[in-house]
C-alpha positions as CSV (number, residue, x, y, z in Angstrom):
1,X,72.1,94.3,16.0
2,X,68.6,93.1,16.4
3,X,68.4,91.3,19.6
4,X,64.5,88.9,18.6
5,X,65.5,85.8,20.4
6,X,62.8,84.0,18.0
7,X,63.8,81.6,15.5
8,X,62.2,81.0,11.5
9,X,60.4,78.0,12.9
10,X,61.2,76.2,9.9
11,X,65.0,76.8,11.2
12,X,64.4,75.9,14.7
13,X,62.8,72.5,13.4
14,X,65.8,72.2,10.9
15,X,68.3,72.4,13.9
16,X,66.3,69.9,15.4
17,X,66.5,67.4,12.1
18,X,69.4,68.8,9.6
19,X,69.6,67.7,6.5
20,X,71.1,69.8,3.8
21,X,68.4,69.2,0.9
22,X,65.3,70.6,3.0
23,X,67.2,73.5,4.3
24,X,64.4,76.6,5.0
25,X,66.5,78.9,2.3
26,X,63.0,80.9,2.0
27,X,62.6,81.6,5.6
28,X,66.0,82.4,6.0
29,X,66.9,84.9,3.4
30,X,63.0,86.2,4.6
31,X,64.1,87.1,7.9
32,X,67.7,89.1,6.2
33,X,65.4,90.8,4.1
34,X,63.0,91.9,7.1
35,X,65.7,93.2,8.6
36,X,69.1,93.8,6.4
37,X,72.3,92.0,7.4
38,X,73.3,95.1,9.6
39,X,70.4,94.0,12.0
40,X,70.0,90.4,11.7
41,X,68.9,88.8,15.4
42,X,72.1,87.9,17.6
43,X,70.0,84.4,17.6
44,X,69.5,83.8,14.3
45,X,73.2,84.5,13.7
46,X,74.0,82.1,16.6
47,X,71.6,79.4,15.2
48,X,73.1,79.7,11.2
49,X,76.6,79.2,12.8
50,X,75.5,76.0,14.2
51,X,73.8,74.7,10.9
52,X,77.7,75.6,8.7
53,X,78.9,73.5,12.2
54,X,76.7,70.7,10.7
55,X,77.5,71.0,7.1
56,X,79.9,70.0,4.7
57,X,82.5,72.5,4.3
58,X,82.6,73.3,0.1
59,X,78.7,72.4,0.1
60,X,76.2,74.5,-2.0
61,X,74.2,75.1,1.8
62,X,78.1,76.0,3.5
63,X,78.9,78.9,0.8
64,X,75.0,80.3,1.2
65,X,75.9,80.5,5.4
66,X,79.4,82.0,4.4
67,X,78.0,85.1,2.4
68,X,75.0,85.3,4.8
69,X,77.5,84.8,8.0
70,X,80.0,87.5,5.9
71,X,79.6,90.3,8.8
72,X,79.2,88.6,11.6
73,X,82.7,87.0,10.7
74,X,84.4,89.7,9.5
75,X,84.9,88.6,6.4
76,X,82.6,90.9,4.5
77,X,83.5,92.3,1.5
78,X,82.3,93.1,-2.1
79,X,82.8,89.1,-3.2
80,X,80.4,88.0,-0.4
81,X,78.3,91.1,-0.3
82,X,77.4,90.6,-3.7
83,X,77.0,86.3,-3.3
84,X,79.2,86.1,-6.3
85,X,80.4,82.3,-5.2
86,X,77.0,81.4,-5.7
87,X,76.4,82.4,-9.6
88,X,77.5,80.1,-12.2
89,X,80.9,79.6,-13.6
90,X,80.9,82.4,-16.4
91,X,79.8,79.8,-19.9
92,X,78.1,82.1,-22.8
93,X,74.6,80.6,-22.8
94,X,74.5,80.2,-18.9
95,X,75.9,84.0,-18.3
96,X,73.7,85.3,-21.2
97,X,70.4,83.9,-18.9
98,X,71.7,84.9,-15.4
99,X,71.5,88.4,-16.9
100,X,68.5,88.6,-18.3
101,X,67.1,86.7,-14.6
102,X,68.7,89.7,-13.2
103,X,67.3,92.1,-14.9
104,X,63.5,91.0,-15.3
105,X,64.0,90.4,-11.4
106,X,64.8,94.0,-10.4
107,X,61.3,94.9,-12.8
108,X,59.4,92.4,-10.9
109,X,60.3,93.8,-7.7
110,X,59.8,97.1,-9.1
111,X,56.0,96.1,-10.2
112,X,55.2,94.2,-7.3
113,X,56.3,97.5,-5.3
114,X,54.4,100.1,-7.3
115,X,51.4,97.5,-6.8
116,X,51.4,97.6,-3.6
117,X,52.5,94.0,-2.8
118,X,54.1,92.9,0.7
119,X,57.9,92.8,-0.7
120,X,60.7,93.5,1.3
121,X,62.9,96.7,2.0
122,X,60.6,99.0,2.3
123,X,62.3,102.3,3.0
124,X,62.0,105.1,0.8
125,X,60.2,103.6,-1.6
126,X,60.6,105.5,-5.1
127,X,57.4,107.5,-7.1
128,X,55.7,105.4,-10.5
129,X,57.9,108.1,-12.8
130,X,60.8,106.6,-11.1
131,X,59.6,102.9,-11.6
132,X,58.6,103.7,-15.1
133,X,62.1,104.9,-15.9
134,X,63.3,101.8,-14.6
135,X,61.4,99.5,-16.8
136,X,61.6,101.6,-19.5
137,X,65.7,101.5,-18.9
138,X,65.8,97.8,-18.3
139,X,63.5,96.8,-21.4
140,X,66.4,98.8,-23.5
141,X,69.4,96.6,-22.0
142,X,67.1,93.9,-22.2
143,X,66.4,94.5,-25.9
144,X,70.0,94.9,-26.7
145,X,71.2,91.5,-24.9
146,X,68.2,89.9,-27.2
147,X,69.3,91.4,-30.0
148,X,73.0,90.2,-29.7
149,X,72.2,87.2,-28.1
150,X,69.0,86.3,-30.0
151,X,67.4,84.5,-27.4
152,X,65.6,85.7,-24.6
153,X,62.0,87.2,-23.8
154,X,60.4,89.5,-26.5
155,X,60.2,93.1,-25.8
156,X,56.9,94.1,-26.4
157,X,56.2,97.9,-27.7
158,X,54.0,100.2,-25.4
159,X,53.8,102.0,-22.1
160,X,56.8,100.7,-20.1
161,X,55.2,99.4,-17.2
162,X,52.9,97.5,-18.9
163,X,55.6,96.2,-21.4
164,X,57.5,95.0,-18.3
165,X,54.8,93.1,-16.9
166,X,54.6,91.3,-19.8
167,X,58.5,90.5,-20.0
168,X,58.4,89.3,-16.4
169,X,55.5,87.3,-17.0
170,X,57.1,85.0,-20.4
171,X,60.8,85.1,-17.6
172,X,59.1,83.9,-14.6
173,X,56.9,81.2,-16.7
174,X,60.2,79.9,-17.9
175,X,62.2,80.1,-15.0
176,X,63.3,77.2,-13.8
177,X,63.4,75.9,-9.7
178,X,67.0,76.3,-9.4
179,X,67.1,79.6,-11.2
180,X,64.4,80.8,-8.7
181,X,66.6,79.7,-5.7
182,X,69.6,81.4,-7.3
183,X,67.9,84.5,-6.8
184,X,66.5,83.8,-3.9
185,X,69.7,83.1,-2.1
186,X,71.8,86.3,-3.9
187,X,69.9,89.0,-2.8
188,X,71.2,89.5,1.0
189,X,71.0,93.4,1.3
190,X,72.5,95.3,4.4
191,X,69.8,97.3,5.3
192,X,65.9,97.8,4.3
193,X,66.3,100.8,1.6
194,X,64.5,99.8,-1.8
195,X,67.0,100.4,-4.2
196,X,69.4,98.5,-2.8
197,X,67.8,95.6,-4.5
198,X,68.4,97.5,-7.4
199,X,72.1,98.6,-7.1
200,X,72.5,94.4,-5.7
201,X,71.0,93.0,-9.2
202,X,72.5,95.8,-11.6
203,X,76.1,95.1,-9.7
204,X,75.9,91.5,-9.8
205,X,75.0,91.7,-13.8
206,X,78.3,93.7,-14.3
207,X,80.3,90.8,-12.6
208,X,78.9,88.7,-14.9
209,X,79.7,91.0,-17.8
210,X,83.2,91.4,-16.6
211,X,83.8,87.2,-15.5
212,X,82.7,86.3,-19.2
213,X,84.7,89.1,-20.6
214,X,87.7,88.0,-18.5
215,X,87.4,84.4,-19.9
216,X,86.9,85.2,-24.0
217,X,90.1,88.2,-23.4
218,X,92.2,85.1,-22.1
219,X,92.1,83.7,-25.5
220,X,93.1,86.6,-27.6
221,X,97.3,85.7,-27.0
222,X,96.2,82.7,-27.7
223,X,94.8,83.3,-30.7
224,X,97.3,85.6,-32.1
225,X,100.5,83.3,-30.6
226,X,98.4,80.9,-33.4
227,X,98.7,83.9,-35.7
228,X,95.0,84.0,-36.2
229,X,94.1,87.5,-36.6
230,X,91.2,87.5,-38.0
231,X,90.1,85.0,-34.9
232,X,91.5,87.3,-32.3
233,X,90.3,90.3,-34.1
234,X,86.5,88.9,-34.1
235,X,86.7,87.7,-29.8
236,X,87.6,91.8,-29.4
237,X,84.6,93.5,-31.6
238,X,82.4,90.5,-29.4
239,X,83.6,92.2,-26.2
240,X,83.5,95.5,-27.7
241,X,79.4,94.6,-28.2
242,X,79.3,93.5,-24.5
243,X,80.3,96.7,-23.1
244,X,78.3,98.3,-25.0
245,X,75.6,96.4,-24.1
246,X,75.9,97.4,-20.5
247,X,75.2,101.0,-21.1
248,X,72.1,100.6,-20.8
249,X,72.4,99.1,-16.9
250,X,74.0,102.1,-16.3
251,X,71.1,104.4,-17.4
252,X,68.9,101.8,-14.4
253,X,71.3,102.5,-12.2
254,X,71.4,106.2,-12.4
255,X,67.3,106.1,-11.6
256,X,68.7,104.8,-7.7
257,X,67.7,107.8,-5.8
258,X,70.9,109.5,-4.3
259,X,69.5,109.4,-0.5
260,X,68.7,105.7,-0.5
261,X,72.1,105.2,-1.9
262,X,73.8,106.9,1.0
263,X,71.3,105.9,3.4
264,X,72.3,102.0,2.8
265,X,75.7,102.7,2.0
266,X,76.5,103.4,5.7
267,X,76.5,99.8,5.8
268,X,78.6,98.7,2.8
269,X,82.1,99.9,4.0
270,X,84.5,97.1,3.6
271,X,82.7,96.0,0.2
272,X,83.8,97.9,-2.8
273,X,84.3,97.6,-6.9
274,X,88.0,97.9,-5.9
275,X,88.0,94.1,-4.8
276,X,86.1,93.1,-8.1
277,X,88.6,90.1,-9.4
278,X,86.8,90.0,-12.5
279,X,87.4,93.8,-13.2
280,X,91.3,93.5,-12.3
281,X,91.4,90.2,-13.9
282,X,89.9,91.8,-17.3
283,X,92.0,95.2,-17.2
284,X,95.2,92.9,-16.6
285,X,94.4,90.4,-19.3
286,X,95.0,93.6,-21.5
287,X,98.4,95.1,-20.6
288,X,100.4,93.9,-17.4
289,X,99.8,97.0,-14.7
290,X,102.1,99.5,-14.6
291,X,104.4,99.2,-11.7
292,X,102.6,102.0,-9.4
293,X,99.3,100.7,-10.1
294,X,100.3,97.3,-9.4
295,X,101.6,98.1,-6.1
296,X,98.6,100.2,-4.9
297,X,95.4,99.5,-3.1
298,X,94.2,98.8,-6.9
299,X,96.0,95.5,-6.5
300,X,96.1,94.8,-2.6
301,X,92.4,94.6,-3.5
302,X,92.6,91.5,-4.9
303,X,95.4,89.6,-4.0
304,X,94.9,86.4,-6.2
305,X,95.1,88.9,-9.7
306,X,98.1,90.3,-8.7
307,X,99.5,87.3,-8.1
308,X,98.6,85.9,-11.8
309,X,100.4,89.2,-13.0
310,X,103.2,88.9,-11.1
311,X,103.2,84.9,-12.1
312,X,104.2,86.0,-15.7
313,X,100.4,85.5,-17.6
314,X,100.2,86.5,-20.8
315,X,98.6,89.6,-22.1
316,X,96.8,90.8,-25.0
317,X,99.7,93.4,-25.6
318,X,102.5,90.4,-24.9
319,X,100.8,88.9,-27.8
320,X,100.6,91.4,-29.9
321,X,103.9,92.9,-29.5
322,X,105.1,89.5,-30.2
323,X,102.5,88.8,-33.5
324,X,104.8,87.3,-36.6
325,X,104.9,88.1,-40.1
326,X,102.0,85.7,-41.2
327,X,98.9,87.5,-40.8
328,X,97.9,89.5,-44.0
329,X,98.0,93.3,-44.0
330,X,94.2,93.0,-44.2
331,X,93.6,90.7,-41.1
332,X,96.1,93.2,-39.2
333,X,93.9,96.1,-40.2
334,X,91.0,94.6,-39.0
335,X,92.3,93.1,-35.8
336,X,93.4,97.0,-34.8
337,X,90.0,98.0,-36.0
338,X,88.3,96.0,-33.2
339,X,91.0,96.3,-30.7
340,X,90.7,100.3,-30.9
341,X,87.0,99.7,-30.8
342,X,87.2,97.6,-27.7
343,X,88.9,100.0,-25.9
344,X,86.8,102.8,-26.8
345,X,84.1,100.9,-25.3
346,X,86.0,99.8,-22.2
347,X,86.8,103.9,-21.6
348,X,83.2,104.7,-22.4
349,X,82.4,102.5,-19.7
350,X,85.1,104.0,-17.1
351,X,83.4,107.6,-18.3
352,X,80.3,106.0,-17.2
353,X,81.0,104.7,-14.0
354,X,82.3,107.7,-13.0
355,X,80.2,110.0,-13.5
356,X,77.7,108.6,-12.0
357,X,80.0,108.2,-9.2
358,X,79.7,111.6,-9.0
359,X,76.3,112.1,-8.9
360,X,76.1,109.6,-6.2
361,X,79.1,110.1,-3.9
362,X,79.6,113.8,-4.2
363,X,82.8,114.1,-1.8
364,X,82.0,111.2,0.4
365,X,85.3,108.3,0.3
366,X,84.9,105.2,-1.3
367,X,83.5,101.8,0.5
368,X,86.9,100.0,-0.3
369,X,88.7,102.4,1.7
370,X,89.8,104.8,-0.6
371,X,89.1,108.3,-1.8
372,X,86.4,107.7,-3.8
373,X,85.4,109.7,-6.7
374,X,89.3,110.5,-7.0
375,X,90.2,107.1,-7.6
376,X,87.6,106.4,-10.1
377,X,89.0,109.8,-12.0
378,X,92.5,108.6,-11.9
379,X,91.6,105.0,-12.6
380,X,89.8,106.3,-15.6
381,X,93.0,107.5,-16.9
382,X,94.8,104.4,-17.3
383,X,95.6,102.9,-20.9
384,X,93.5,99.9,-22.1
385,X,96.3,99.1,-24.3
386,X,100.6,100.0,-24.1
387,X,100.1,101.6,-27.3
């Protein structure tokens, strides 16, 4: 821990005056950045205790000091490493634009890197082919969210780096104050590696993929309890677009360079995928869990999931198990097209994940206290669907 007994002065004169609206956010996050959260200053620490001590508890300001507090509490893990509480409730149009934010933000720190700019985390800082693969990699899952979406900046044609300067430019322009101070206030690294901010943003636009996937899945039982087929059918091939979608965040991801990824992952134990609520919430929503699965560190993970399962909630393969007589032979057809299509996209993803778990990890055990690559490879295993 970094023992600088000097304060952000716009903190110390904060202290001196609080008031929630003109808290120094920017000097704050600034001084986590300098440093990562593994070495933030025993005073600073100290002095960001006494602001929550002044603040009201469920306050925007109160969740910020919780996720930047997270270590020093022990109460870190992957929810509060990756400042999930602070993104929007997942809503299509509002998700859809946190992702693209995400991703234009990792090229802008990427550009302003490769120009030589004072950013922060400045440890082994990757080579221009590395930063051109990344915009070249983001631009593609850019251009596919556009293209689904059909909204969002253009993608220009051209040489990638330039091409991203110009889709940064048309986000930024557009960006709004409070999207600014959303991303601002989510990018709380643990240590000073570059592509941590990489791994952060690419991470946090997955649990955005999987939160809004979560909520349009909960409607499919729904939907068929109604005997609407065609309806339930049509939600599926959406989600089977989504993951899709993603792919191409997984190709940016595999650019992170493998010893910056260990380097600041000798910080991250306690915060792994395994605690992702949105992930369990969506794999759940399909089937309920088989009984070992349920009862494993899978589902200890995330305690307020397997307590939905064990409540009873309804799945996709309740509903469908259950589906009457009224839907025509057509609508059935097509509602197991796009089922069998989600799922192959849902596996495709699992493939994904860990392979480049693989490349990554090696033999090293996972952050979430388990064995790593070995529970990806078995998790990769399980059914989408009973049947």
């Amino acid at each position: 821990m970094n023992t600088d007994t000097e304060l952000p002065p716009p903190l110390a004169r904060w202290l001196r005056d609080p008031g929630t609206d003109d808290f120094p956010y920017p000097a704050v996050v600034s001084a986590f950045q300098r440093t990562g959260k593994e070495r933030v200053a025993a005073t600073l620490l100290t002095a960001l205790s006494e602001a929550r001590s002044r603040t009201s508890e469920h306050s925007p300001l109160a969740r910020f000091l919780d996720i930047a507090l997270d270590k020093h509490d022990g109460r870190y893990d992957y929810t509060s490493y990756l400042a999930i509480e602070l993104f929007p409730a997942p809503a299509d149009t509002v998700t859809d634009r946190v992702v693209t934010l995400l991703v234009a933000d990792v090229l802008a720190f990427e550009l302003a890197a490769l120009d030589g700019a004072d950013v922060p985390l400045p440890g082994l800082r990757p080579d221009r082919r590395t930063v051109g693969l990344r915009c070249r990699h983001g631009l593609r899952a850019l251009a596919r969210f556009v293209a689904r979406t059909r909204g969002g900046p253009a993608i220009p044609a051209g040489e990638p780096v330039e091409a991203a300067r110009a889709v940064v430019t048309e986000v930024e322009k557009n960006r709004t104050p409070q999207e600014t101070h959303l991303l601002r206030t989510t990018l709380l690294p643990v240590d000073t590696v570059h592509d941590e901010y990489l791994f952060l943003r690419v991470l946090q636009a997955f649990e955005m993929h999987f939160a809004i996937s979560a909520r349009h899945l909960a409607t499919v039982p729904e939907l068929l309890d109604d005997g609407d087929a065609r309806g339930a059918g049509a939600v599926l091939g959406d989600l089977a677009d989504r993951f899709d979608e993603t792919a191409h965040l997984f190709s940016l991801l595999a650019t992170m360079q493998v010893e910056a990824f260990r380097t600041f992952r000798l910080h991250t134990e306690g915060a792994s995928a395994i605690q992702s609520n949105n992930y369990k919430r969506l794999e759940s929503l399909c089937r309920r869990p088989d009984p070992g699965r349920l009862a494993s560190a899978a589902y200890a993970s995330v305690p307020v999931v397997r307590d939905e399962v064990n409540e009873g909630r309804r799945t996709v393969d309740d509903a469908l198990a259950a589906l009457g007589s009224s839907p025509s032979a057509a609508a059935r057809a097509e509602l197991e097209g796009e089922r069998r299509r989600f799922a192959a996209a849902y596996e495709r993803w699992r493939r994904t994940h860990h392979r480049l778990a693989v490349r990554m990890l090696g033999d090293q055990p996972g952050s979430g206290y388990t064995a790593g690559v070995p529970y990806l490879a078995e998790a990769r295993t399980v059914p989408v669907f009973e049947t």
